[in-house]
C-alpha positions as a printed NumPy array, in Angstrom:
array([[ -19.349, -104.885,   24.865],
       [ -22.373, -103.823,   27.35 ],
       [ -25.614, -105.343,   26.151],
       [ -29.181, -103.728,   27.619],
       [ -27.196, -103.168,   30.882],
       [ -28.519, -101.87 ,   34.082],
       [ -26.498, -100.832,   37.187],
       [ -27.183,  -99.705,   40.527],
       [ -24.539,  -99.506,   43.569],
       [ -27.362, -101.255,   46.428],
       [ -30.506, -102.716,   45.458],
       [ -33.659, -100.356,   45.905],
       [ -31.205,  -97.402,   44.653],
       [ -32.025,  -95.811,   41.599],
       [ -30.257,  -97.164,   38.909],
       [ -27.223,  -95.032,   37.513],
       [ -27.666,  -97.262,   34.127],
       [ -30.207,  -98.264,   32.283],
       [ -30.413, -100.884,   29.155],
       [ -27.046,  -99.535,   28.155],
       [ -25.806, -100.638,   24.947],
       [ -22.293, -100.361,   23.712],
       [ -19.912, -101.503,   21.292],
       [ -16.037, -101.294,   21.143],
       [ -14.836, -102.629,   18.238],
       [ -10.977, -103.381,   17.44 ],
       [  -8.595, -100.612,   16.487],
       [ -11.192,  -97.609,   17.286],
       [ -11.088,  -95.001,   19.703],
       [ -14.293,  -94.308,   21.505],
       [ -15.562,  -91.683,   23.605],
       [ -17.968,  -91.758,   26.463],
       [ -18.744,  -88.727,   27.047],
       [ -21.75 ,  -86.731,   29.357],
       [ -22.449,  -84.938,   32.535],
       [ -21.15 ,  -85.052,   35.919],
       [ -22.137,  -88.346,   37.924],
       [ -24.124,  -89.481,   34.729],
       [ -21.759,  -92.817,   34.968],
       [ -19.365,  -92.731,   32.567],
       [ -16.766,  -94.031,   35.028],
       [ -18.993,  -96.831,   35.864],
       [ -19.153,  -98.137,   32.573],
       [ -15.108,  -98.468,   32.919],
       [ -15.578, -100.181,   36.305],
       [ -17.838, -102.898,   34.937],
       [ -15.697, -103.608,   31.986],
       [ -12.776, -104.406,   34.258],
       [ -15.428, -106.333,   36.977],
       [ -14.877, -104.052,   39.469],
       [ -18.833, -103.993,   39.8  ],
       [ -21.423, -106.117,   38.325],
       [ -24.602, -105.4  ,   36.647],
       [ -27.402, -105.671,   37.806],
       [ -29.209, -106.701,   34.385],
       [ -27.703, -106.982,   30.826],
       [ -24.345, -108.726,   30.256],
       [ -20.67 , -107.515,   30.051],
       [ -18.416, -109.054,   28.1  ],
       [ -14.462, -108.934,   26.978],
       [ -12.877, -111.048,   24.065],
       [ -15.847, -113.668,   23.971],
       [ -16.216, -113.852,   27.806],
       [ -18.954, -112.528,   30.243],
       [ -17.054, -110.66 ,   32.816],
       [ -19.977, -111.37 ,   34.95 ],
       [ -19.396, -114.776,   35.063],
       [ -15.664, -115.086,   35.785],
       [ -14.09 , -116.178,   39.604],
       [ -11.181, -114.068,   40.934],
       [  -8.874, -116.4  ,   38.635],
       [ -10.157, -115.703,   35.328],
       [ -10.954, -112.101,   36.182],
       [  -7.243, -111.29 ,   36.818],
       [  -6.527, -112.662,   33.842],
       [  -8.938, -111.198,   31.821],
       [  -7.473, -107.473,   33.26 ],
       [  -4.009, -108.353,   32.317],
       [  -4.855, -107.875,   28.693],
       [  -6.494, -104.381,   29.505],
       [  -4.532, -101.096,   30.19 ],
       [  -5.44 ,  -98.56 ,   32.652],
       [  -4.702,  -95.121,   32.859],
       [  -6.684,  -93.613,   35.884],
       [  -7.4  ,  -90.026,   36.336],
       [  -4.513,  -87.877,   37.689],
       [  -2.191,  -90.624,   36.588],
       [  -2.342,  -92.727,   40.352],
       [   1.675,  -93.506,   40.343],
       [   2.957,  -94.875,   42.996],
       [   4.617,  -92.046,   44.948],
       [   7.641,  -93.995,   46.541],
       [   8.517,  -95.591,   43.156],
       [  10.335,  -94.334,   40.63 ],
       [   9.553,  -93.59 ,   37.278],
       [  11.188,  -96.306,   36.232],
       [   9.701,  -98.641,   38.891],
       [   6.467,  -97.498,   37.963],
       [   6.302,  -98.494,   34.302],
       [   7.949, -101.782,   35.553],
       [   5.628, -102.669,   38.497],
       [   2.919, -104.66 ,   35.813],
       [   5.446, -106.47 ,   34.592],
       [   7.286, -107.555,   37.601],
       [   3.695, -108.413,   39.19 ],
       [   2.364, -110.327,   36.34 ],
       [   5.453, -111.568,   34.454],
       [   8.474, -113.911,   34.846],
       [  10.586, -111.766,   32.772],
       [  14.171, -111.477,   33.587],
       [  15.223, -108.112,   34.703],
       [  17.149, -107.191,   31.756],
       [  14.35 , -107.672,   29.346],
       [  12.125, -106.157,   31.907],
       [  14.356, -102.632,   31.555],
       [  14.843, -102.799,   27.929],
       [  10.852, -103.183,   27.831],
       [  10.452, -100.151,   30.577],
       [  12.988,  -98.222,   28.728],
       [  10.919,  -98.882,   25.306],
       [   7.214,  -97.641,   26.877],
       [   9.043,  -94.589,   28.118],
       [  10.615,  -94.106,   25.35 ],
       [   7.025,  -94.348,   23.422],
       [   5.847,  -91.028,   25.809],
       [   8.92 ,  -89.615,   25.456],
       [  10.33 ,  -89.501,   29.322],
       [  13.032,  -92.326,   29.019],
       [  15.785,  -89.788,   30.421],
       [  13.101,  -89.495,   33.428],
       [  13.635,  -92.919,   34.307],
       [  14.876,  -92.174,   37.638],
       [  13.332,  -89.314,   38.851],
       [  10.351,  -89.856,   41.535],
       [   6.97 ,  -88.739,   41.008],
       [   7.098,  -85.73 ,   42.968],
       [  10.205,  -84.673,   40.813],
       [   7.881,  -84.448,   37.338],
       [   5.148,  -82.042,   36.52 ],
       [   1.44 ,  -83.289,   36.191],
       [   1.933,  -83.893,   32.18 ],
       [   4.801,  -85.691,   32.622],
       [   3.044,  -87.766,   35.205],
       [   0.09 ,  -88.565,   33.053],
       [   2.823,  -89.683,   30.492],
       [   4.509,  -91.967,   32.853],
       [   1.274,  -93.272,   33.727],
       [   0.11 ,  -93.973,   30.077],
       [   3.56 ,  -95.914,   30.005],
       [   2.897,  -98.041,   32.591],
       [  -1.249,  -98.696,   31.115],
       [   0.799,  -99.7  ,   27.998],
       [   3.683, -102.105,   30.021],
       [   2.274, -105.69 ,   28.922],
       [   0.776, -104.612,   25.405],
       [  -2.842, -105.245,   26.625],
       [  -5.637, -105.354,   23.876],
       [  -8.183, -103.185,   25.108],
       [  -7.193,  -99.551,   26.804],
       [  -9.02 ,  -97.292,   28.898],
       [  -8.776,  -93.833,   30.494],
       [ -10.405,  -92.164,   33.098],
       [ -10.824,  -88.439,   32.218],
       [  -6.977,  -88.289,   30.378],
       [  -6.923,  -84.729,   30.185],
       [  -8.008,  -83.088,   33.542],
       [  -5.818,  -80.565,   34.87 ],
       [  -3.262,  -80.432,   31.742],
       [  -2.037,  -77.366,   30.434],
       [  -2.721,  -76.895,   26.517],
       [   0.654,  -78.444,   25.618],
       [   0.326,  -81.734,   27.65 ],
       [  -3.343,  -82.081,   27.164],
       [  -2.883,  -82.094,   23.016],
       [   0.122,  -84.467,   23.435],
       [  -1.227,  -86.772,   25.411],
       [  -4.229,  -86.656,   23.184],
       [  -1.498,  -87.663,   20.096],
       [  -0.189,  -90.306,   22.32 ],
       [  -3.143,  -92.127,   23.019],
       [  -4.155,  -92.065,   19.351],
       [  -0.993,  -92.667,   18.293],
       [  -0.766,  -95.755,   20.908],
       [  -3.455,  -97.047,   19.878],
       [  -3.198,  -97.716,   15.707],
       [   0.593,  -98.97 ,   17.231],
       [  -0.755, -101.345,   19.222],
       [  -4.041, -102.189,   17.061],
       [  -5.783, -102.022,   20.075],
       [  -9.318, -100.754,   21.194],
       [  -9.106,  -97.369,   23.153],
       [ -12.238,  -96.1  ,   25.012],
       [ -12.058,  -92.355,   26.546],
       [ -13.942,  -91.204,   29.464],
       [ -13.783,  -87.242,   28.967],
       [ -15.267,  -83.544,   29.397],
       [ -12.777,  -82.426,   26.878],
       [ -15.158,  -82.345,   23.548],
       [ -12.488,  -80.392,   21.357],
       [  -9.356,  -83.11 ,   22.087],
       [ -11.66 ,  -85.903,   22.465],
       [ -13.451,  -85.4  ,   19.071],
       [  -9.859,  -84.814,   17.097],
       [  -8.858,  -88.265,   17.96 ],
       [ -12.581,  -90.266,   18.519],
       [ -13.646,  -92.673,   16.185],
       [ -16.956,  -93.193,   17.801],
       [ -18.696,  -91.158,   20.365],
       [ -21.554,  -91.952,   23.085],
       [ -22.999,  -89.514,   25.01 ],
       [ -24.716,  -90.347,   28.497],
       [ -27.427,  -88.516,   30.138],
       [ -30.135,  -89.866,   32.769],
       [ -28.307,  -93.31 ,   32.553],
       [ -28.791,  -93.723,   28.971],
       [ -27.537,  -93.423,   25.73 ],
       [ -28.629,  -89.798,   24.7  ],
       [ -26.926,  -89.659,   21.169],
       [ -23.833,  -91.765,   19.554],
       [ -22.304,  -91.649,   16.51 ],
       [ -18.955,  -89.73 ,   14.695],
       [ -17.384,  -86.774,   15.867],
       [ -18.598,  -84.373,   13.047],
       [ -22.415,  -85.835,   13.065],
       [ -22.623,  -84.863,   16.851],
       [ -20.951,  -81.68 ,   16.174],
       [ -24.164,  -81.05 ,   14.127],
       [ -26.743,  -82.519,   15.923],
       [ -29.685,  -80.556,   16.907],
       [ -30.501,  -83.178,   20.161],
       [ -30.831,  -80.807,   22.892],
       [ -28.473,  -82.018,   25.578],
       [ -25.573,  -82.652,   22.625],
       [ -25.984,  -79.631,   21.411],
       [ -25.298,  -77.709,   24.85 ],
       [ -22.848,  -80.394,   25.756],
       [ -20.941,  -79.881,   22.134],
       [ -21.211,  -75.916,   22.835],
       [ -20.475,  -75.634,   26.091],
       [ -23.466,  -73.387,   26.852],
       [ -24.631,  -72.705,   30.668],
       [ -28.498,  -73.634,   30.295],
       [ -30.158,  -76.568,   28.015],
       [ -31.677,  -79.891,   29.803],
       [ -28.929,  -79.325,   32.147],
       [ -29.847,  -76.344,   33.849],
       [ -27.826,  -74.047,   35.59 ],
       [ -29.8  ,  -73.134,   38.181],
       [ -30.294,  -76.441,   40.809],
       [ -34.15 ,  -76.685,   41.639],
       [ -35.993,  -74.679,   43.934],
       [ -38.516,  -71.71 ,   44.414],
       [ -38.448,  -69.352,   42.424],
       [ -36.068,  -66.336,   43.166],
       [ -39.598,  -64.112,   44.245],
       [ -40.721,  -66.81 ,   46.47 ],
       [ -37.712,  -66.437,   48.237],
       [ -37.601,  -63.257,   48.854],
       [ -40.917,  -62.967,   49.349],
       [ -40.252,  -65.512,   52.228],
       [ -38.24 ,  -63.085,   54.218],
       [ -36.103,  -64.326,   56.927],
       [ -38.404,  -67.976,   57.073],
       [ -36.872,  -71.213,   55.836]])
């Protein structure tokens, strides 16, 4: 949960946030969705206490993440999943070792429940005959697969994915967009979605934010933001080239210019 957060990356900057609100409740998929650079990743990185607010409070199962030393922040993160964007495997691991690395690092496991559990996740994204191939022998989709295996490894509570769908080809894209819904009611955890991709991320979305300027713009379900008539939704829902974000980066005007001549 953010409450009335605000974020900047030095003091004196600008903020990037600004009395955020947000709610992720149990078993729900959420979105958060907006423009380039608006800080949708951010909101990920202060969930997991990569950065801290600079107002409002963050917090995860009952616990300001704010608050926590190095201790209790690691163990806060091993109940949350990861799945970064472009998937992040290590490239001199296997697939195999991949999905396995969380729960070698964070576990006592023995190795033979440790396989049977790596064989299980991969099995759950469908690549457990890919077990030993290396990342450079698997296409992107199959990579982002692997990846989602290994965000699922220790059953965390709370999931989260950086821009899932980037790069896929049709095919991938709507399976991995199955997978993480279907992952999620498995695991009856609480999935939030950083995403461009409005016609995927709305099929499987419970809830939806939208950020602009720093704030919340609009939020609500899928099909009331399909109809909204908020001016930034609507040419974010539509995909169309001019709206409150404007196509055309500021500057004189295109007779100024070339009234200008050769002068800059």
């Amino acid at each position: 949960m953010l409450d009335d957060v605000d974020f900047a990356y030095a003091d004196g900057d600008k903020p990037i946030l600004s009395g955020l609100t947000m709610r992720f409740p149990r078993g729900k998929v959420v979105a958060v969705m907006g423009g380039s650079g608006c800080g949708k990743t951010t909101v990920l990185r202060l969930i997991g206490g990569q950065v801290r607010p600079r107002r409002g409070q963050v917090t995860f199962a009952g616990k300001d993440i704010d608050a926590l030393d190095q201790r209790g922040l690691y163990a806060v993160r091993r109940q949350m999943g990861m799945l970064f964007q472009f998937g992040a495997l290590f490239t001199d691991l296997s697939v195999f070792d991949n999905v396995a690395f969380p729960l070698r690092e964070h576990t006592d496991l023995p190795d033979s429940m440790i396989r049977d559990l790596v064989l299980m996740k991969l099995n759950a994204v469908g690549l457990r005959g890919a077990r030993d191939l290396m990342p450079a022998q698997i296409s992107g989709g199959m990579a982002r697969r692997v990846a989602l295996a290994r965000a699922i490894a220790l059953d965390p509570s709370l999931l989260m994915y950086d821009e899932p769908f980037a790069g896929l080809d049709p095919i991938s894209l709507g399976l991995t967009a199955r997978l993480i819904r279907s992952l999620n009611d498995a695991l009856g955890a609480t999935t939030i979605i950083v995403s461009h991709d409005v016609q995927e991320t709305f099929q499987i979305a419970d809830y939806v934010y939208f950020i602009a300027n720093g704030r919340i713009a609009a939020e609500g379900e899928p099909d009331a933001l399909r109809a909204s008539t908020d001016p930034f939704v609507h040419q974010f829902v539509h995909a169309e080239a001019d709206g409150p974000v404007p196509f055309h980066y500021g500057g004189p005007s295109l007779a100024d210019d070339f009234l200008a001549g050769g002068r800059r």
